[in-house]
C-alpha positions in Angstrom: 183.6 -60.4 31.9 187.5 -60.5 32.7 190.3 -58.2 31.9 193.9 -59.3 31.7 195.9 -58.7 35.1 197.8 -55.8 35.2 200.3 -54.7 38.2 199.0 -51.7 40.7 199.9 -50.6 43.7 197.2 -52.0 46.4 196.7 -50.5 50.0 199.5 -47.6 49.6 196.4 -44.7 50.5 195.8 -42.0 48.0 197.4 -39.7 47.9 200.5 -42.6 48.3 202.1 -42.9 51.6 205.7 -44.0 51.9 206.1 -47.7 53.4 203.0 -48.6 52.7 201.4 -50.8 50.3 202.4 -53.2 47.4 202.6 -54.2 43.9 200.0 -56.0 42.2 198.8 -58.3 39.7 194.8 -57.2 39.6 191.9 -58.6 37.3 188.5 -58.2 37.2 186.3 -61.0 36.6 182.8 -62.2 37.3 181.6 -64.6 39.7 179.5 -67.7 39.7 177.2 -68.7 42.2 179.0 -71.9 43.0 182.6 -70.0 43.6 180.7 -68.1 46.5 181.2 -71.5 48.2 184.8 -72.0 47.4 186.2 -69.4 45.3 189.3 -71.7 44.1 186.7 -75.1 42.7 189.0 -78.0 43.7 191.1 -78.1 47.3 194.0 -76.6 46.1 197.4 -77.9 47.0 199.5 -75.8 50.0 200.9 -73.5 47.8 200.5 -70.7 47.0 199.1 -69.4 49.8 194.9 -68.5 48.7 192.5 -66.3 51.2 189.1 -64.2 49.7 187.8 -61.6 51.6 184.4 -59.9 50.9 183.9 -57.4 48.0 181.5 -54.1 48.8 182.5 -50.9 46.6 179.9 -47.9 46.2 182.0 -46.4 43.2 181.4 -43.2 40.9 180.0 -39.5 41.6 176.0 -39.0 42.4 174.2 -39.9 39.8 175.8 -42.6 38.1 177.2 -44.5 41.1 177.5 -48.1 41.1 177.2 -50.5 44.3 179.4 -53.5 43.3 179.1 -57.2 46.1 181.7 -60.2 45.4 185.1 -61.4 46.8 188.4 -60.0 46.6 190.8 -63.3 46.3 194.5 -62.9 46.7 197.4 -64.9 45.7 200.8 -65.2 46.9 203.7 -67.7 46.2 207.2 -66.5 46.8 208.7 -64.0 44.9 206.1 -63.2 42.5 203.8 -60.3 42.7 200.7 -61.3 44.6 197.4 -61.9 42.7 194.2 -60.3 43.2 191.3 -60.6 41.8 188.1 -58.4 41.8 185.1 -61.4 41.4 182.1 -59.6 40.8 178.9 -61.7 42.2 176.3 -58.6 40.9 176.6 -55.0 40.8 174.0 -52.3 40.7 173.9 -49.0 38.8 172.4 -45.5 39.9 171.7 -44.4 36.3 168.1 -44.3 35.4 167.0 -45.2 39.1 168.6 -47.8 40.9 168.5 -51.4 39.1 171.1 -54.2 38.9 172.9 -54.9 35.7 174.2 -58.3 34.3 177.5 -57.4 35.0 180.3 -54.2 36.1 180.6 -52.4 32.5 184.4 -51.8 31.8 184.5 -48.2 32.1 184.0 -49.2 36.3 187.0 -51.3 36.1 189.1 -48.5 36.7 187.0 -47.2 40.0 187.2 -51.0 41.3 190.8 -50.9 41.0 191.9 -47.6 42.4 189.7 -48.8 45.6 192.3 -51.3 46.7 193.9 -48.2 47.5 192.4 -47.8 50.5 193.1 -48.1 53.7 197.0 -47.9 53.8 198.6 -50.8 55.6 202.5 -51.6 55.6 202.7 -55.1 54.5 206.0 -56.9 54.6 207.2 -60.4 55.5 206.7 -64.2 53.6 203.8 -65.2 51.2 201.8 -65.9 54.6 202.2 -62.7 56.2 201.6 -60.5 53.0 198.4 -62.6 52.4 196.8 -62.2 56.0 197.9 -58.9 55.7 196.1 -58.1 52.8 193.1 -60.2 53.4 192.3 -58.4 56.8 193.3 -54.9 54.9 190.6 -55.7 52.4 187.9 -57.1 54.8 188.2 -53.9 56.7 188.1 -52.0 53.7 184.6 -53.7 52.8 183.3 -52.6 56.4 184.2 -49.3 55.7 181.9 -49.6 52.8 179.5 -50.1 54.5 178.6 -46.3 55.9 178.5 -45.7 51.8 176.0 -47.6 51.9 174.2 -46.5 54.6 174.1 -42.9 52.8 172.6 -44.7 49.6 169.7 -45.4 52.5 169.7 -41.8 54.1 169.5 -40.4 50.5 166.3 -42.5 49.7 164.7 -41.6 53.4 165.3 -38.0 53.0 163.4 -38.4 49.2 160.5 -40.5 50.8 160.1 -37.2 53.2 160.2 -35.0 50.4 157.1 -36.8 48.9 155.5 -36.9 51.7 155.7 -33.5 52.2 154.2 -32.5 49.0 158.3 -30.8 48.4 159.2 -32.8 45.1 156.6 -34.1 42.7 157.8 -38.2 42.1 155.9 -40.9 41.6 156.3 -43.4 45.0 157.3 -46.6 43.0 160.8 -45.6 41.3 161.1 -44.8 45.1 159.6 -48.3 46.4 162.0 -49.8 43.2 164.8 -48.5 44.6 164.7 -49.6 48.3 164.1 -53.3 47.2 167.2 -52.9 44.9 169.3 -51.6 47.9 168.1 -54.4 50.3 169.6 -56.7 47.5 172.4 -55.4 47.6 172.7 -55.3 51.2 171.7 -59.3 51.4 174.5 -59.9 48.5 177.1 -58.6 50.9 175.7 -59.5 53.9 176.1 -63.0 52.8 180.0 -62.6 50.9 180.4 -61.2 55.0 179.4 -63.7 56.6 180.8 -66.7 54.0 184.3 -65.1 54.5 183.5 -65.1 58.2 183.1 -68.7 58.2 185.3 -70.3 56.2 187.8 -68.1 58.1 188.5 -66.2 54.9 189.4 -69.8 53.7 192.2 -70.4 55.1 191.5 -73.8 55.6 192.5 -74.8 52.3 196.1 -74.4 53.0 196.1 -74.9 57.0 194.1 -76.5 58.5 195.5 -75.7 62.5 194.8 -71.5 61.4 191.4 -72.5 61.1 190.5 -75.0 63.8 192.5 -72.1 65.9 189.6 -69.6 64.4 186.8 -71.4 65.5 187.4 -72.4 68.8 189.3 -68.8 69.7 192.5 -71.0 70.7 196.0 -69.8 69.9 195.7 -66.4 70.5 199.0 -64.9 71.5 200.6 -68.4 71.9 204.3 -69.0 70.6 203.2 -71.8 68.9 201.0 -69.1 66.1 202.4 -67.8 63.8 203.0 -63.9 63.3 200.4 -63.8 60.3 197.6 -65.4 62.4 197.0 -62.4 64.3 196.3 -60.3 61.3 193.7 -63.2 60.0 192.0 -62.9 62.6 191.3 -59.4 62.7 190.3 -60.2 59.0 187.7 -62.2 60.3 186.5 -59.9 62.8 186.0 -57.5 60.6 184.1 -59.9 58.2 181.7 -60.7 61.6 181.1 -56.9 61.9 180.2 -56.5 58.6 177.6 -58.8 58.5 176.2 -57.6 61.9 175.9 -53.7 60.6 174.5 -55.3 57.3 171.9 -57.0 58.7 170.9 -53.7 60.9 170.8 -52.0 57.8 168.4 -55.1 55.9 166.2 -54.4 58.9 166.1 -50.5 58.6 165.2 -50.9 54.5 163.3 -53.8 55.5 161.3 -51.1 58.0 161.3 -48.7 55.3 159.8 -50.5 52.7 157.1 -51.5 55.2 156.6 -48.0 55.9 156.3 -47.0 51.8 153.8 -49.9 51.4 151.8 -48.5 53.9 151.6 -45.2 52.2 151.2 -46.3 49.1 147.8 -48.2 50.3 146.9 -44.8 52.3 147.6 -42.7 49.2 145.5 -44.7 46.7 143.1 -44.5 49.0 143.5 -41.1 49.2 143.2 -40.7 45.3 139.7 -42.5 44.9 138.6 -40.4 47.8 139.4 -37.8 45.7 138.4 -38.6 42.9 134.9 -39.2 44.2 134.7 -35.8 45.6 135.9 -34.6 42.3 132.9 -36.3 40.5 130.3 -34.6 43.3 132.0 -31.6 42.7 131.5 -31.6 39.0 128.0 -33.2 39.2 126.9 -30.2 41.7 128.1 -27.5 39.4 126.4 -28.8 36.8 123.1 -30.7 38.6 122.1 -27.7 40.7 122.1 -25.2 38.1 119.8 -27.2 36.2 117.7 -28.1 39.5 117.1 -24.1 39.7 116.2 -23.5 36.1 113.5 -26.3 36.0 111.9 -25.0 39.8 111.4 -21.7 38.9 112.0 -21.7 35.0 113.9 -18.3 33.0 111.7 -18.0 29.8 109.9 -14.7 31.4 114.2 -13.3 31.2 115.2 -14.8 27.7 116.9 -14.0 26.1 119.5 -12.3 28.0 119.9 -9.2 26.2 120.0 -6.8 29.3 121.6 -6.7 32.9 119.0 -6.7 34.4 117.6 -9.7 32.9 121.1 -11.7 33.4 121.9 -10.6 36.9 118.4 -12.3 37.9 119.1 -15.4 36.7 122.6 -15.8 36.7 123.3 -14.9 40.4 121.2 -17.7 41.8 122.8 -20.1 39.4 126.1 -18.9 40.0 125.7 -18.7 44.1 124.1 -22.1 44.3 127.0 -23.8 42.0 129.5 -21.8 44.1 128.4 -22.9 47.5 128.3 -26.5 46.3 131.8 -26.7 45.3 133.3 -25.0 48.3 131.7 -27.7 50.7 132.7 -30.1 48.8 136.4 -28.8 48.2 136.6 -28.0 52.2 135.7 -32.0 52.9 138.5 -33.2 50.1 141.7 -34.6 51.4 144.5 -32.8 50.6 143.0 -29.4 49.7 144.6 -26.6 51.9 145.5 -23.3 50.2 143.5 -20.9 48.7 144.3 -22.6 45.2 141.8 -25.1 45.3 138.9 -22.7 46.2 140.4 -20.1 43.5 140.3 -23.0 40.9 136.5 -23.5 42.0 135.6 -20.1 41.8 137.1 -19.8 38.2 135.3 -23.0 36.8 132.1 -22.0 38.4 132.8 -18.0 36.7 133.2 -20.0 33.2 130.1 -22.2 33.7 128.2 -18.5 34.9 129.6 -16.9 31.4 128.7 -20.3 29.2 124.9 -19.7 30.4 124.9 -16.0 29.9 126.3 -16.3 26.0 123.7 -19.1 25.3 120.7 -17.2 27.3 122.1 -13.9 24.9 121.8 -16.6 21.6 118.3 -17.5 22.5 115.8 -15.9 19.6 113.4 -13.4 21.1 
């Protein structure tokens, strides 16, 4: 999947605020597995100047949103219109229940790009500085992604208690589907976070000094750094943060799943427990009936042509198969309400007027 690179306007806020943002070359394109390493292949040479930040966009309206995990690599080399470019490492789609798809369809292309609107930074200077600039815009702009995400978990909680509840009737596994799918998601960014954080948004493959400054926190404020380092390294920070909330939210679905397998066990449980009771229920309405006919027999009140007659017989019948399905309905999980006990009494009422039209058939 790639689309030709077109020029935007990048990190000017919507709606547009004056002195901020850029023009843009932006692409979208997909992303292999060994790029997530070193997004460029090869060391590149010095220039242009090449950083990648992490990719996290929750994009679309409810119902047909779409999480999308990668890098966001920018270009710049003198007086050219920096490059970015959207790689795509997987993407997941709310329709039909949340599942990943092979790849960001086009139509999404268009919500990917007007993203990189967001948030509005003023970014002037050399090829360096516009580059840092953007790279820590962007990373900061993935962290923010993250509370999106955290909704996408707040939204399936607050469905789990509805079924729970007994308030909405779903079936637990699209709902145990769709907390693995987010926790995939989470672990494909968590990991483009903490890459970026790393390779110190790679900056190494162009100077070497930025990152050795990185990773041993040397340099800070000195006048031997140059302006653009300080923006880098908020970049990075931000990346570190990322991955920290991330990995508090893998824990939370992580929890959550634990706590839907746990129910799931309990419910099916639950289910052959009441099934069982079902199946005494059913074999009391029809076994003690036909326990009180063969004790004291009904051939002296056949055939049932009279009240009298069917009032005799069908009373202890009826009372006998009543009282049996009401203990065994008050023991079932599950069973508060006067629904269950009225869906009792009806069966029991059709079983009383089955027996009283075939006692009025019987020949004299």
């Amino acid at each position: 999947m790639e689309t030709g690179r077109e020029l935007h306007e990048v990190l000017a806020g919507e709606p547009r605020q004056e002195g901020h943002g850029l023009r843009a070359e932006v692409e979208v394109t997909a992303m292999s597995s060994t790029e997530a390493v070193n997004p460029w292949g090869d060391r590149p040479d010095r220039k242009p100047v090449r950083l990648a930040a992490p990719l996290l966009r929750v994009v679309g309206s409810r119902g047909s949103r779409r999480v999308v995990v990668g890098q966001i690599r920018l270009r710049t080399a003198g007086d050219s219109p920096p490059r970015v470019t959207l790689a795509v490492r997987a993407a997941w789609s709310e329709d039909s229940g949340w599942h990943q798809g092979a790849a960001v369809p086009p139509e999404a292309d268009g919500e990917l790009t007007a993203a990189l609107a967001h948030p509005a930074h003023a970014v002037a200077g050399d090829e360096h500085s516009t580059a840092a600039t953007m790279a820590k815009a962007f990373a900061e702009s993935s962290r923010d992604e993250v509370l999106r995400l955290r909704e996408l978990r707040y939204e399936l909680e607050s469905r789990m208690a509805d079924h729970l509840a007994g308030r909405a009737e779903q079936p637990l596994r699209p709902l145990l589907a769709a907390a693995v799918e987010l926790s995939t998601a989470v672990g494909r960014a968590r990991d483009q976070a903490g890459q970026a954080a790393r390779q110190g948004l790679w900056v190494w493959l162009w100077d070497g000094a930025a990152y050795r400054r990185l990773r041993e926190g040397a340099g800070s404020g000195s006048e031997a750094e140059p302006s653009w380092a300080g923006p880098l390294r908020a970049g990075v920070r931000h990346c570190e943060a990322m991955e920290a909330e991330l990995a508090q939210e893998a824990d939370r679905l992580q929890s959550l799943l634990g706590s839907m397998s746990t129910f799931a066990v309990a419910q099916g449980a639950e289910a052959q427990e009441r099934f069982t009771l079902a199946v005494g229920a059913a074999a009391a309405v029809i076994g003690l009936p036909a326990l009180v006919l063969a004790l004291y027999g009904a051939n002296e009140y056949l055939p049932l042509d009279s009240f009298d007659r069917a009032w005799r017989v069908l009373l202890p019948i009826g009372g006998t198969a009543l009282a049996a399905v009401t203990a065994v309905i008050a023991w079932m999980p599950g069973s508060s309400g006067a629904r269950p006990y009225l869906v009792a009494a009806g069966v029991v009422a059709a079983l009383v007027c089955v027996l009283l039209v075939a006692g009025a058939l019987v020949p004299a």
